[in-house]
N, C-alpha and C positions, 0 to 999 in steps of 0.2 A: 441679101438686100442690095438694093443700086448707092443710095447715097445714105450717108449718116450724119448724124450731128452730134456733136459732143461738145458739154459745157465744161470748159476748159477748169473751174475752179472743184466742181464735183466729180468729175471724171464719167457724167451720168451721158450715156449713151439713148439717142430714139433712133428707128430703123422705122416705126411706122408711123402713120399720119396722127393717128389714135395715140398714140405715146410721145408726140408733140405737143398736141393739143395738152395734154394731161401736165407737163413741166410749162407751159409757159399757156396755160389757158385765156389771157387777153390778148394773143397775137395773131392777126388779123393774118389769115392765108392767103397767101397768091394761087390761084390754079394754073398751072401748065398749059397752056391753051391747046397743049397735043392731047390732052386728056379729057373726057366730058366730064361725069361725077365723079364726085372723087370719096374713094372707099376708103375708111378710115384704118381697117387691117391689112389696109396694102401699101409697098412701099412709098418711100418719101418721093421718087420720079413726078410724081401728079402735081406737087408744090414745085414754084419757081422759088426757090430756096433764098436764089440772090436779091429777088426781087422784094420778098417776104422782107427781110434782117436789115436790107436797105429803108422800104417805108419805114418800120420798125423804131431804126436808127441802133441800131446790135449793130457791134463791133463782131466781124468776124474775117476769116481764113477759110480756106478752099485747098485742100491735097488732095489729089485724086478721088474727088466725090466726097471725100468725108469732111465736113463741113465743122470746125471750133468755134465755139461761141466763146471768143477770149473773155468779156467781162461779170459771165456767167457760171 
């Protein structure tokens, strides 16, 4: 998978759109504007991740793609 997200306090891991959705179900998606629809069993590249956690207001970190939600 291209990018991950891990919540820093569970150690819980999403790789797909569908398994974000599922851990944090009221959080409003950014799309990738390089992307049209966006498939929920496919990876997280489709979401603008920073864009997303920013509206959001999620505290988060960026390492090479894999994205920590520190207060999560």
């Amino acid at each position: 998978m291209c990018q991950t997200v891990i919540f820093a306090k569970s150690g819980k891991e999403c790789e797909t759109v569908k398994e974000l959705k599922e851990a944090l179900p009221n959080l409003e998606l950014v799309k990738n504007e390089m992307y049209g629809e966006i498939q929920e069993d496919s990876c997280l590249c489709q979401i603008d991740l920073d864009d997303t956690f920013d509206k959001a207001g999620i505290e988060w970190e960026c390492d090479c793609m894999q994205f920590t939600l520190n207060a999560l």
